[in-house]
C-alpha positions in Angstrom: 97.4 106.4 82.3 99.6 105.4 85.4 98.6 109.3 86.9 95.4 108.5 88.4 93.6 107.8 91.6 92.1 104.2 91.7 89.8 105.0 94.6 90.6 104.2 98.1 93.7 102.6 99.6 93.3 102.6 103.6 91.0 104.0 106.1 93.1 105.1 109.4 90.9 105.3 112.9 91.2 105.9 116.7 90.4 103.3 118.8 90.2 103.1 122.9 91.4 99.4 123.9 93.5 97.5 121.8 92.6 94.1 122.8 88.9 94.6 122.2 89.5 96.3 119.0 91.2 93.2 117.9 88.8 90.7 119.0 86.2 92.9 116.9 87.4 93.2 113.9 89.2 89.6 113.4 86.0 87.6 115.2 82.9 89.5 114.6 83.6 91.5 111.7 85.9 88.5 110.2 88.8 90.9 108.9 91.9 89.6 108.9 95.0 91.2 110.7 97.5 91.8 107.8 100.3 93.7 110.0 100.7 94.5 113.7 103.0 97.5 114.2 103.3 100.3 116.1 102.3 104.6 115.9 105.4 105.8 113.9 105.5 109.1 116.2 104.3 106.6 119.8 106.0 103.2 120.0 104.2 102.5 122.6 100.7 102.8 120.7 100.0 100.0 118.5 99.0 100.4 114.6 97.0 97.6 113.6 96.7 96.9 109.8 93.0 95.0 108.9 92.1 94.1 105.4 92.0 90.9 103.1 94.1 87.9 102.5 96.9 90.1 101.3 96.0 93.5 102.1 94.7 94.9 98.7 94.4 98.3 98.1 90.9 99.6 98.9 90.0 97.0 102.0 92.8 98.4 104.0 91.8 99.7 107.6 94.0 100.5 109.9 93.9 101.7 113.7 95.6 103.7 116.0 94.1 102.2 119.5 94.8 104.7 122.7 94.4 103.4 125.5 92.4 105.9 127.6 91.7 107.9 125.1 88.1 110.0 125.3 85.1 109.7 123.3 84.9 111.5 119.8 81.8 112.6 118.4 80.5 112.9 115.0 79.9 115.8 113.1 81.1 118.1 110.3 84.9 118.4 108.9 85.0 114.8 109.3 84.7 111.1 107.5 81.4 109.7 109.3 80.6 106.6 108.1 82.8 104.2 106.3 81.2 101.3 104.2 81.9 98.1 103.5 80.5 96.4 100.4 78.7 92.7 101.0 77.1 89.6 98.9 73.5 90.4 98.4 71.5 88.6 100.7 73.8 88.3 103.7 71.9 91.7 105.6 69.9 89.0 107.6 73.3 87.4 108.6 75.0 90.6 110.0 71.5 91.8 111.7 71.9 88.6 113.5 75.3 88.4 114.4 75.1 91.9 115.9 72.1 90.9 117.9 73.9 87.7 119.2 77.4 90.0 119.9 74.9 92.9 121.3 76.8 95.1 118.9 74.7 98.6 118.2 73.1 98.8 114.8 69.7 99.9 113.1 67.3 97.8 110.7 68.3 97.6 107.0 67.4 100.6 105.0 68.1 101.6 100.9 70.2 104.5 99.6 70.7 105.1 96.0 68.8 101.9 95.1 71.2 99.6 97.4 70.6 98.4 100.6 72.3 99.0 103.7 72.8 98.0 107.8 74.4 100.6 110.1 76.5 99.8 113.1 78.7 100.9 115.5 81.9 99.3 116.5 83.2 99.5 120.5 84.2 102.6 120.0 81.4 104.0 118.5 82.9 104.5 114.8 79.8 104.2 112.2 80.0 101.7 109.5 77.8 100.4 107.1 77.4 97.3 105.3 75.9 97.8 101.7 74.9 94.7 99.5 75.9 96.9 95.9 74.4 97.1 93.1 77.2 95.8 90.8 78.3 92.2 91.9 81.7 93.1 93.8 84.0 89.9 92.9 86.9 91.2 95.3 88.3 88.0 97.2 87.3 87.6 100.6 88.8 86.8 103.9 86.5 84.5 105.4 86.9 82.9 108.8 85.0 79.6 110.4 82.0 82.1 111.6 81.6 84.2 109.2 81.6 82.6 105.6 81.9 83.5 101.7 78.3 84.1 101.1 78.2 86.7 103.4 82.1 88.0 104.3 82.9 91.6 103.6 84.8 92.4 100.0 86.6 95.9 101.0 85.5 99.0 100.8 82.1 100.3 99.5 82.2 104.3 100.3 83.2 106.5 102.5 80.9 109.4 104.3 82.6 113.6 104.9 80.2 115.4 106.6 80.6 119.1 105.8 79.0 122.7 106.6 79.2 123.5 102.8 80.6 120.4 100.3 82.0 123.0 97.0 85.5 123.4 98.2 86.0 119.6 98.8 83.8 118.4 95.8 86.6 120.8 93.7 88.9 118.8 95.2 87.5 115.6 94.4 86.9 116.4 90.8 89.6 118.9 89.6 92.5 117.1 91.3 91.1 113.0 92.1 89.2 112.9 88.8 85.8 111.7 90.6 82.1 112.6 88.9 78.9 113.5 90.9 77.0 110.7 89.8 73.8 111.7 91.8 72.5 113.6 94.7 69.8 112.5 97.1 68.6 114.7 99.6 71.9 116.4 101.0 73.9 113.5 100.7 76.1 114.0 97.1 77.5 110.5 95.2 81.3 110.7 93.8 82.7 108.2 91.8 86.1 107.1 90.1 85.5 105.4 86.8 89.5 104.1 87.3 88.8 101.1 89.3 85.2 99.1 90.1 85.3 99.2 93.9 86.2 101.3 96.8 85.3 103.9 94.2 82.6 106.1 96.1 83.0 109.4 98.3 79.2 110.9 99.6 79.6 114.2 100.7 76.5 115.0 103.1 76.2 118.9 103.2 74.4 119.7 106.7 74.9 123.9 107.4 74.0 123.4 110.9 75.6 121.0 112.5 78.4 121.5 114.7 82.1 120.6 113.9 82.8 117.0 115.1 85.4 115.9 117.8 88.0 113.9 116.5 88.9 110.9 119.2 88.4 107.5 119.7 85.4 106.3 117.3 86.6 108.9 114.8 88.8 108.8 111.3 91.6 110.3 111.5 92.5 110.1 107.6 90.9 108.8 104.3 94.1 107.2 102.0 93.1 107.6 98.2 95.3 104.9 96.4 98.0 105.3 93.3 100.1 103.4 91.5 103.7 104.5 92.3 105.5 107.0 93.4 106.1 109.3 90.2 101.9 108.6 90.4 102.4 110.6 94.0 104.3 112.9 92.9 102.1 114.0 90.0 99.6 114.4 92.8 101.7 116.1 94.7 102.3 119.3 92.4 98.3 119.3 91.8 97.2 119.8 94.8 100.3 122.6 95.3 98.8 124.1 92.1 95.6 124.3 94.0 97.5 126.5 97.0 97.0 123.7 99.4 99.9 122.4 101.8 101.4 119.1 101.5 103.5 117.1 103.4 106.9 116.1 101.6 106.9 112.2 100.9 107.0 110.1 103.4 108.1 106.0 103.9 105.7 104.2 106.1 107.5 101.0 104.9 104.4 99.2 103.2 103.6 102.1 101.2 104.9 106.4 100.1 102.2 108.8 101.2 101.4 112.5 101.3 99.0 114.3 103.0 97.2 117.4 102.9 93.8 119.0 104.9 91.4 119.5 102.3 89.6 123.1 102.6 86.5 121.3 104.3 88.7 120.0 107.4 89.4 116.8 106.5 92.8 115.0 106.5 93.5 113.5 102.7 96.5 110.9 102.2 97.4 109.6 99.0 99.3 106.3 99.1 101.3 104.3 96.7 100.2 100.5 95.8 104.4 99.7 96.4 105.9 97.9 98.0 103.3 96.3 100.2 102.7 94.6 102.8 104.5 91.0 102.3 107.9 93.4 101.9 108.5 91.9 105.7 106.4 88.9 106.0 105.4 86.2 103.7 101.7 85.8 102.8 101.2 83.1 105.2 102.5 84.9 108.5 101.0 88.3 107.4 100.4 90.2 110.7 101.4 87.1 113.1 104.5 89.2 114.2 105.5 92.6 115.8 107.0 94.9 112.7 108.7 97.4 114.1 110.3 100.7 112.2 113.8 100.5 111.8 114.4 103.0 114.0 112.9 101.9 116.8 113.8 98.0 116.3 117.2 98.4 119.3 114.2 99.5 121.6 111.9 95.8 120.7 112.2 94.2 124.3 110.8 97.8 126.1 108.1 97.9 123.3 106.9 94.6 123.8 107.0 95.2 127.6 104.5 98.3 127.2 102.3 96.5 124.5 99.0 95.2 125.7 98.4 91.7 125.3 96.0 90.3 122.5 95.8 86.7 123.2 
């Protein structure tokens, strides 16, 4: 029972300016910052850690900003939208609150019976915001300006935009365990029945469209979550069975993850629930400080010299 994949874990981006990614995603969106850190292979990069009060599993995203760093643009061999699931009712609220932060987004619109608001974040990474079908009862991080009744929950979905969707829907379903549950169009519905939320992968099959530009306003990688690390390891030996590469385990001190490019292009982790993310802060103080790896902890005063400044 423990060997399974319970949907997503984390959602890791590329971001341009640090401080404006910050002030977007902990004031308008109304995320909270659960761990500031830094690039394990560029110390001098920041890795912020957004999600809810404690960091769950499945509302987990995380960003690499690069200061500098060109435009991406969207296409195929890529995750292009990630979604966000929200209370019924609050689509109004967001449309507004974009308008009032003159953040890019289009009028609601319905997909598979649920309705939905696309927008872009500074960068230009697509999100949507999609009032579900099934009440999600996730806990929410909520802030003075952006409430319970309409605060985000975690993650909804995410989007991979392929030339040709069979050899990463065979991943999906002969190694994750998802199910096509419907198909509209070109876009294709996966779903894990091992958890309620952050339990949907679309696949949107598009022959003709050019391969994507992975940069800032792009995903880098799409985490699927397991329990443990004998979980990961099961995993592990599946997707080898499949004649895939993947990466040994690795520590990234608030969880174990592999990784491996599925055969559409895009960059899979899978990542263990343990330890977490209080295993160097308490609850309360969760991403107030600079974490640092252990390794580069005798090199803190440079770091924080190079750094940019959030507040």
């Amino acid at each position: 029972m423990n060997n399974e994949i319970l949907g997503l874990h984390h959602i890791t981006a590329i971001a341009g300016n640090a401080k404006k990614n910050y002030d977007f995603y902990t004031r308008i969106l109304g995320l909270r910052l659960i761990k500031k850190t830094v690039n394990f292979d560029d110390p001098h990069t920041y890795h912020f850690y957004y999600g809810d009060e404690q960091g769950t599993p499945g509302s987990i995203l995380t960003f690499f900003p690069w200061e500098g760093m060109s435009a991406g643009r969207r296409g195929t061999r890529q995750v292009t939208e990630i979604g966000y699931s929200v209370p019924k009712g609050s689509l109004e609220f967001w449309q507004n609150r974009f308008e009032q932060n003159n953040v890019i987004y289009n009028k609601p619109a319905e997909k598979f019976g649920e309705r939905y608001l696309t927008f872009l974040d500074p960068d230009g990474l697509k999100f949507e915001l999609t009032e579900a079908k099934t009440p999600d009862t996730r806990a929410q991080w909520t802030t003075p300006e952006v409430g319970k009744e309409n605060a985000t929950h975690g993650f909804h979905h995410v989007t991979i935009t392929t030339n040709k969707m069979d050899s990463t829907a065979k991943v999906l379903t002969d190694i994750f365990g998802y199910k096509l549950e419907k198909t509209e169009v070109n876009r294709s519905r996966f779903v894990t029945d091992t958890v309620s939320y952050a339990a949907i992968i679309d696949l949107v099959e598009a022959p003709g469209e050019a391969v994507g530009h992975i940069a800032a306003g792009s995903v880098h990688h799409v985490a699927f979550r397991v329990k443990d690390e004998a979980a990961l390891m099961y995993f592990r030996d599946k997707v080898v069975a499949m004649g895939l590469n993947i990466t040994q385990k690795i520590d990234r001190n608030y969880f174990y993850s592999l990784y491996f490019r599925e055969p559409g292009g895009v960059l899979f982790e899978i990542a263990t629930d343990n330890p977490g993310f209080t295993v160097d802060e308490s609850l309360e103080e969760l991403g107030s400080n600079l974490k640092l790896p252990a390794q580069y902890e005798s090199n803190r005063a440079e770091i924080e010299s190079i750094l940019p400044k959030l507040n």
